[in-house]
C-alpha positions in Angstrom: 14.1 -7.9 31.1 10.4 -7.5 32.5 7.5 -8.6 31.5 5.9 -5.5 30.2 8.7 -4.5 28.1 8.8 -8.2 26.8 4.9 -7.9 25.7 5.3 -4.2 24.2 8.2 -5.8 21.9 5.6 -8.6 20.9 3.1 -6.1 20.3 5.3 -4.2 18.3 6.6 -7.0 15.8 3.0 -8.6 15.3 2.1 -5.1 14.2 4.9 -3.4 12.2 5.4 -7.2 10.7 2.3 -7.8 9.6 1.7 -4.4 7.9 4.9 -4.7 6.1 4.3 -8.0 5.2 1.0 -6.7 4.0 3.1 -4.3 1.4 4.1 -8.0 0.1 7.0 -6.6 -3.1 9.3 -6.2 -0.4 8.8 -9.7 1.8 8.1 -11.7 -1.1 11.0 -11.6 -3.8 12.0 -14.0 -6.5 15.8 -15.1 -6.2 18.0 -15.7 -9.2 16.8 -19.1 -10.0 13.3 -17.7 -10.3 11.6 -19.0 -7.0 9.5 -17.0 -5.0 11.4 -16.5 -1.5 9.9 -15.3 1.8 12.8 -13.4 3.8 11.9 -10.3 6.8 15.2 -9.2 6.5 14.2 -6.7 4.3 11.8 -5.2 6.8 14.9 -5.2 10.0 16.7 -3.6 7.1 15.2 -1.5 4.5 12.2 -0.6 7.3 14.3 1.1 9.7 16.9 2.8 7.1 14.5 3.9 4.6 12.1 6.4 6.4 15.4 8.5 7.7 17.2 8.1 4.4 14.3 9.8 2.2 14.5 12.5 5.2 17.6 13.2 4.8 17.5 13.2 1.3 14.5 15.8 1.0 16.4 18.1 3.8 18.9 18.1 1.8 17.2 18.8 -1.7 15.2 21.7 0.5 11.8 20.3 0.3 10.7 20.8 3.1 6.8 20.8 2.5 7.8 17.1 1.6 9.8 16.0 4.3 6.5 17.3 6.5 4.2 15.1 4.1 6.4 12.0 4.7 7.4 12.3 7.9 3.7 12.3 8.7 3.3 9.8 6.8 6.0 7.4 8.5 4.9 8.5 11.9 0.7 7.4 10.9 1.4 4.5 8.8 2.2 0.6 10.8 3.9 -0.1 8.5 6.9 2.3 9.6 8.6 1.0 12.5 8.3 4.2 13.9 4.7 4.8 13.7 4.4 1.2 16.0 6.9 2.4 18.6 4.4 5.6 18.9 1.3 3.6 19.5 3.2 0.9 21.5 4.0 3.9 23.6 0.9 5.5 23.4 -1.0 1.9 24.6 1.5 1.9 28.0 0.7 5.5 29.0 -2.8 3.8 30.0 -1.0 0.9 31.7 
């Protein structure tokens, strides 16, 4: 593994985690004996699923002025796994 690919990774989890933990309901939840618990799971889960589940579900309900909406959305917002990879990417065309 080099270097530079070991730095863009770092780069990309201090950025998509921090702006998902920034979101807070979903990195934050209370377990059944009422405690506040702190888990990223949710974010290695939920973060990567979501954003091509509610694609796929507004391709398949036709809305496609929607899907254009979100999909924007997912690829402008950090805290869409997706939208890091593209700046990630976009930082190492100027390496």
């Amino acid at each position: 593994m080099s270097i530079k690919l070991l730095i863009n990774f770092l780069i990309w989890f201090i950025i998509y985690s921090h702006a998902f933990t920034s979101l807070s309901n979903t990195t934050y939840r209370t377990d059944s004996t009422g405690k506040v618990v702190y888990s990223l799971i949710p974010m290695f889960t939920e973060g990567f699923i979501g954003p091509i589940r509610t694609l796929y579900l507004l391709l398949k309900a036709g809305n496609l002025s929607g899907f254009g909406l979100i999909g924007f959305t997912f690829l402008t917002e950090f805290w869409s796994p997706y939208s890091v990879l593209f700046f990630v990417y976009l930082i190492n065309l100027n390496w």
